[in-house]
N, C-alpha and C positions, 0 to 999 in steps of 0.2 A: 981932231982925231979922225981917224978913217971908219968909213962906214963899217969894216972887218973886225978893228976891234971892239967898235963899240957892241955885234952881235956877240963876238965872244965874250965880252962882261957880262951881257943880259944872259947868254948861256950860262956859265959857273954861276951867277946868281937865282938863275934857276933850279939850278941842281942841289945849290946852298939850302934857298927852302923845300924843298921835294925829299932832300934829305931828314931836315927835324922834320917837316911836318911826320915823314915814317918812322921816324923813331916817337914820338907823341904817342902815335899809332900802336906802338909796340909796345911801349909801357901802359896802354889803356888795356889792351888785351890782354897782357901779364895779370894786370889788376883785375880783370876779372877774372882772368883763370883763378885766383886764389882766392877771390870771394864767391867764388860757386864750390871752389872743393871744402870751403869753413863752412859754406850753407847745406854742403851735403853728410859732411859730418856732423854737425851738428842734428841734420832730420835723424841722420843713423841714430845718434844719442837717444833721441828722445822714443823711438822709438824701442830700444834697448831698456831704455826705463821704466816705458810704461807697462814690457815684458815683465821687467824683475818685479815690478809693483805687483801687479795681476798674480805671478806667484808668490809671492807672500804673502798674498791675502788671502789664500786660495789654499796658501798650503801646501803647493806643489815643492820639488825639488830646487832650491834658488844655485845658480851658475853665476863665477867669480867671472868666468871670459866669455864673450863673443865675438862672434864674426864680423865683417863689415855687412854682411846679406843678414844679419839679425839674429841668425840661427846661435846659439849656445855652444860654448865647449865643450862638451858633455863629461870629456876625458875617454870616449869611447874609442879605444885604438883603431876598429872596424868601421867607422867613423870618415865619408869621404873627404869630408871638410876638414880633418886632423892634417894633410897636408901640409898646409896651409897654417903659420904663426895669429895665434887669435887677435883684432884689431883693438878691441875696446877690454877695460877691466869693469868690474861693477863692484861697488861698495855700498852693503847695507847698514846702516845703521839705526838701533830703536832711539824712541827717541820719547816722552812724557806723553804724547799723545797720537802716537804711532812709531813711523819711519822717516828716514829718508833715504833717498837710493841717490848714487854719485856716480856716475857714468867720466871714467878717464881713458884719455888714448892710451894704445900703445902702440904707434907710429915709429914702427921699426927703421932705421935708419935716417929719420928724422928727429927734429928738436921735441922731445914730448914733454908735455904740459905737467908742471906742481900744480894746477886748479884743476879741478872738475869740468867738464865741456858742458854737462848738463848736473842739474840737480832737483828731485824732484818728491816733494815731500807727498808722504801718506798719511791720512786719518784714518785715524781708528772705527771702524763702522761701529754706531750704534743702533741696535731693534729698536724699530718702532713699537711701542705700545701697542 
């Protein structure tokens, strides 16, 4: 073989691997783009929960929807955040020795979830003596 082509085989065979290796590459990044938008949903969640907790314990007004920033649907038409389709649902339920609250997406034009993303049970405070 001539010195010419054997460059051009080491070429395309270079290109062959330079190629997957970037595609590796692109599938590592996908993968974690989707496992930081499930870890930042999921902080939202818990966060959301530990809202609806604190008002039901508390007494205050308990909100079916919130936002992705945490803040409550309020239903307030005057409300700048009403724009905007609520991201998360919140479901209370009692329960023998309290609550539990169920934090579910509602990921508008995405697949959204039959489970709960978070779930987060309540005990019933008792006084101390």
């Amino acid at each position: 073989m001539k010195r010419t082509n054997l460059f051009l085989l080491e070429l395309v065979l270079d290109l062959v691997l330079f190629t997957l290796c970037a595609v590796v590459c692109v599938a590592l990044l996908l993968t974690a783009k989707g496992m930081s938008q499930e870890s930042r949903q999921l902080t939202e969640a818990v966060y959301i929960a530990q809202d609806a907790a604190e008002r039901w314990r508390s007494g205050a007004p308990l909100y079916d929807c919130y936002f992705s920033n945490g803040q409550p649907d309020t239903g307030d038409p005057s409300d700048p955040s009403r724009s905007t389709l609520a991201d998360y649902q919140v479901e209370i339920t009692s329960t023998e020795d309290g609550a539990q609250v169920s934090v579910y997406s509602l990921s508008h034009g995405l697949e959204a979830r039959e489970e709960p993303i978070y779930t987060l049970s309540i005990g019933e405070e008792v006084a101390a003596p």
